[in-house]
Structures are given as C-alpha cells and as structure tokens.
C-alpha positions, -999 to +999 in steps of 0.1 A: +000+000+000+012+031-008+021+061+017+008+094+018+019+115-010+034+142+012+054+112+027+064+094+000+075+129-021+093+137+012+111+098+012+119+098-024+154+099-035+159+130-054+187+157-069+185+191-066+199+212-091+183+248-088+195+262-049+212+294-041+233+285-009+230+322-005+187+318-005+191+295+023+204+317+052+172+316+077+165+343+102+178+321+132+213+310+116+213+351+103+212+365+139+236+340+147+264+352+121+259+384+127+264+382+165+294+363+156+307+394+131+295+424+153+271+430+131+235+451+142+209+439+116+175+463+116+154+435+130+154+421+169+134+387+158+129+362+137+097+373+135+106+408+122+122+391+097+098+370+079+072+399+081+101+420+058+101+394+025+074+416+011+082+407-030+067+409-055+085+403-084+126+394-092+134+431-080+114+436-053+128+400-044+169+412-051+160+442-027+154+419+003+181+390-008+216+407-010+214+431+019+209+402+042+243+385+024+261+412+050+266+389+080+284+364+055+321+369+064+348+343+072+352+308+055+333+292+088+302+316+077+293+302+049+308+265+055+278+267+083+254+284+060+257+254+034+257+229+062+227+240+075+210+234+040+226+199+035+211+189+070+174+204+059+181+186+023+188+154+035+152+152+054+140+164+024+154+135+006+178+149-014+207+126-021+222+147-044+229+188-046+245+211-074+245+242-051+245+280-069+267+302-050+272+334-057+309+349-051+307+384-066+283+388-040+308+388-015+337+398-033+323+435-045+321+438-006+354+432+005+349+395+011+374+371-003+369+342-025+389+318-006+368+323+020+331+317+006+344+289-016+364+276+015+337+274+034+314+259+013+338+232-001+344+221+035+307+218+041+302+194+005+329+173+016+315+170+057+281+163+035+297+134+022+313+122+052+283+127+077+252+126+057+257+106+024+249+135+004+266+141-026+273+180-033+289+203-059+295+238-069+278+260-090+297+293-094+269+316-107+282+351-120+256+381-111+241+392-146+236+431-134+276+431-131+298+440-162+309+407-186+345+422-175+341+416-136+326+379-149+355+366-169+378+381-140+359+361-115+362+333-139+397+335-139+400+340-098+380+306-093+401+281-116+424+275-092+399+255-074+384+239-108+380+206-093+356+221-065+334+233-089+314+219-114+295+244-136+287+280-139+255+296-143+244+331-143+213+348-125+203+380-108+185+407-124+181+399-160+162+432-171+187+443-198+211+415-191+204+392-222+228+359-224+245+376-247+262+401-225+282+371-211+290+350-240+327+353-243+326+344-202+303+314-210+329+304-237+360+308-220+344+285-192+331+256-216+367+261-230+379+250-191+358+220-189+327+236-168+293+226-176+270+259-183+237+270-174+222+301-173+188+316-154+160+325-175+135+338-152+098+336-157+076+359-172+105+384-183+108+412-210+120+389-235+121+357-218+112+339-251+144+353-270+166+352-240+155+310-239+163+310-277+196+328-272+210+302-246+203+273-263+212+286-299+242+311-290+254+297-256+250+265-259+237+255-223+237+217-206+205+231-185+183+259-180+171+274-145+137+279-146+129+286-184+092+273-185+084+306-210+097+278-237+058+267-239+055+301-263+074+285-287+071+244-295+099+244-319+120+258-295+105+230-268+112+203-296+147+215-296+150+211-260+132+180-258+156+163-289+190+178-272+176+162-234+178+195-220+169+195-183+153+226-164+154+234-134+117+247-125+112+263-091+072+259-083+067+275-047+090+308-057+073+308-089+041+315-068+059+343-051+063+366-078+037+354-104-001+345-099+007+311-099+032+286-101+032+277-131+019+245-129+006+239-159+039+249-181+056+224-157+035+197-159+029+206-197+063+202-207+068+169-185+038+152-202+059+162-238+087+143-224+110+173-214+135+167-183+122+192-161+132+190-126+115+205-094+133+225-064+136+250-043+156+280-052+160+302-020+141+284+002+147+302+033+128+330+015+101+312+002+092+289+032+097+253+010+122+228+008+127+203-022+103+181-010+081+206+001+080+220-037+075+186-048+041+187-027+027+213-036+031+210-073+014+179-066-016+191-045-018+223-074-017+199-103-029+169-092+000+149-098+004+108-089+030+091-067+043+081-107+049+112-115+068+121-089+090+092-098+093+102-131+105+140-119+129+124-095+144+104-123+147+135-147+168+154-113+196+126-116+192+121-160+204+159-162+225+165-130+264+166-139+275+133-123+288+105-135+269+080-159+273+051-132+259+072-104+235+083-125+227+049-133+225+038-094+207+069-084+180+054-107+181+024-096+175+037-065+145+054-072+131+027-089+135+003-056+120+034-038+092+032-060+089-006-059+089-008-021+057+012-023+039-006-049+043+028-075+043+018-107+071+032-130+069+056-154+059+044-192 
C-alpha cells in the first residue's frame, strides 16, 4: 500500500539542481552570524524578519536577498550556511545537490573568494562524510555586473576547478540578455565547466533570451525557463537535445499569480526533463520536497509522476553515468517498495 503522498515525495530519492546556498540563510542562523561578526541587523526577531520578505517580483525579491548576504564573512560563515541546508536537504530526501553560490556577492564587498568557496567546499565534503549527500558547486556570475568583472571572477576561481562543477548566471536579468556574457560562458566551456544560465519567468523577453542560450550559448540546463511553452519548436529542440530545467514551483508563486503548474507539468507530459526544487528556500518557506508537494496538491500529480521527476533530477545532474545509473536504480526500488508503478 502506498504512503501518503506528502510522505512518499518527502522519502523519495531526489537531486537538486536549482539552490542558491546564499537563499538559504534563515533568520535564526542570520542572527547568529551576525552576532558572531558584530554586526547590528534592523530586526530584533525572527519574527521581524519574515514579516520583511514583502516581494513581489525578481526586483522587489533582489531588494530583500543581498542586503541580508552582510553577516556572510569568514570561510566558517558560509561553510555553516551550506551545512545547514545539507542537513534540511537530506530530510527532504535529497541525495544529491549542485548548489549555486554566488561569489561576486561577497567579493564586490570586501569578502574574499577563498573564503566563501572555503567554506562551502568544507561543508560538501563533511556532506559526504556525515550525511551521504553528494554535493557540488555551481559558481553563478551576477548578470547586473559588467561581462569584465565575470570573466575576472572566472579567472579567480580556476584554481579550485576541481571544487566546482558548472557555472551559471542569474540575478537581475532586465537588460542582461545571455549575450552580454557569451565570451565568459565560452571561456568557461573552454575550461571543462558545464554551463547553465537563469531564465526567469515571465521576463521582458524571456522567449528570445530562452532562444539565445540554447542557440548562441550553448547550455547543458536551463534554470527555470518554462516561457519555452511560447514557442514548440524551441520545446522540440529542447526535448531532442535532453535538456533539463530546473523549474522552481513555490517561488514561482511568489512573484507570479501562480506557479506555473501547468507549463511544468505541460512540458513533462511532452517528455522534457524538467526538474522540481527550491531556489531560496529560506525566503520562500519550501524545501525540495516541500516544492515537490505542492506541485502535486496544485496539479494533481500521482505518486508516478513524482518518480518520473525524480528520475529527470539525476538524468540531467552533472554526475557520473554510473551514479547516474544507481541513483536510478534507486529510485526505482524506492518506488517498488511502495507498490508505485514506474513511469511508461
């Protein structure tokens, strides 16, 4: 007999792929860090805090997000940050994590790169060690930054190649088309890194900015990206290359009247590798699993679908073809124990 759905989404081994390390600082671990740095923040309570995400829309949301980034200082900041979220992720049943981070965040503040990707390499590895989660990095350049200050924080983070797997870009993309960064995005495919790039929902342009990374830029995924529905050519293209996106339901519904549901569960029934997750959850109040539930409840998904979307995390995360294999395998069994049937 099978479990409730809530339970069995929270149970079932997944991958995320779409999480800024950065969108997971909660109030608690905030006051915390900033005690530690001598910092005063403008809130006494965790209360205070929550009451101030007030957004609206990507801007409204930027307004809120890097401001709090202040009480990130030393290497053990943001190794605690990150271990925070692989404890939370592991209860969510993530098995798996291709973290954003966001070093230009820190760095145009006086913040070293050592120390944020320090910190957070120490945490991936402890992940392995303690939790039997798997984790990489994600280096994501800010898209409101020049293409100059990019390929310079390009060059600063391949010395530590091997702790990081892929680069991506997000931030405000209002007048930030992929283009801007193309000769970054180059450079870096040049290096070995896997590329993806953010195309937020419901932008001026979103359709052509879609086009432009697949066509121009050449991504292995796409973060968020459900505007594809406005052109099925373009999601035949995706769908023929096995391009995976990285859909964010909850903060979808944060700055849009819905989640999008029915682009995401549109574009799975066509066979496209979308994924679910979480984005900044600290923000947005869900977890993986927790975004896995509600698309469910909103679209009326089954325990098989599920499945099938915690299969498509692992077929487009940037592992290993055996891992990917046993990750499946794994989900399968998962499945199995609780009389699921497989996807077609």
């Amino acid at each position: 007999m099978t479990v409730s759905l809530r339970d069995f989404a929270l149970g079932l081994p997944k991958a995320e792929l779409h999480l800024h390390l950065e969108g997971t600082l909660e109030p608690e671990l905030k006051f915390a860090l900033a005690e530690r740095n001598g910092i005063t923040l403008p809130h006494t309570s965790v209360e205070e805090i929550r009451a101030s995400y007030d957004f609206t829309d990507l801007t409204s949301f930027l307004a809120i997000y890097y401001p709090a980034m202040e009480v990130l200082q030393t290497a053990d900041d943001f190794h605690d940050l990150a271990w925070e979220y692989l404890v939370r992720a592991k209860a969510q049943g993530v098995v798996h994590a291709e973290m954003f981070f966001d070093p230009q965040a820190h760095t145009s503040r006086g913040v070293p790169f050592e120390n944020v990707i320090g910190g957070y390499r120490r945490a991936a590895v402890r992940a392995a060690d303690e939790l039997g989660i798997t984790a990489e990095l994600i280096l994501c350049f800010l898209r409101d930054f020049s293409a100059e200050y990019a390929m310079a924080t390009l060059m600063e983070a391949l010395p530590y190649r091997r702790w990081i797997v892929g680069v991506g870009l997000d931030s405000d993309e209002r007048d930030n088309p992929p283009g801007k960064f193309a000769a970054v995005f180059a450079r870096a495919k040049a290096e070995g890194f896997f590329l993806t790039m953010h195309c937020d929902i419901d932008q001026v342009g979103s359709i052509d900015n879609i086009r432009a990374v697949i066509d121009e830029v050449g991504v292995d995924r796409i973060d968020h990206g459900t505007n594809i529905v406005e052109d099925p050519a373009l999601v035949a293209i995706a769908k023929e290359r096995g391009l995976g996106f990285t859909t964010c339901p909850v903060s979808n519904s944060f700055v849009t009247e819905q989640m999008k549901s029915d682009e995401i569960v549109g574009l799975l029934r066509e066979g496209v590798r979308v994924t679910i997750n979480s984005d900044d959850p600290a923000y947005f109040g869900a977890y993986v699993g927790d975004n896995y539930v509600a698309l469910a409840e909103q679209a009326g998904l089954s325990h098989t679908d599920l499945v099938q979307l915690a299969i498509n995390s692992f077929e487009v995360s940037w592992i290993t073809p055996a891992r990917r294999a046993a990750y499946v395998a794994a989900v399968e069994e998962y499945a199995a124990a609780h009389d699921v049937p497989l996807p077609d």
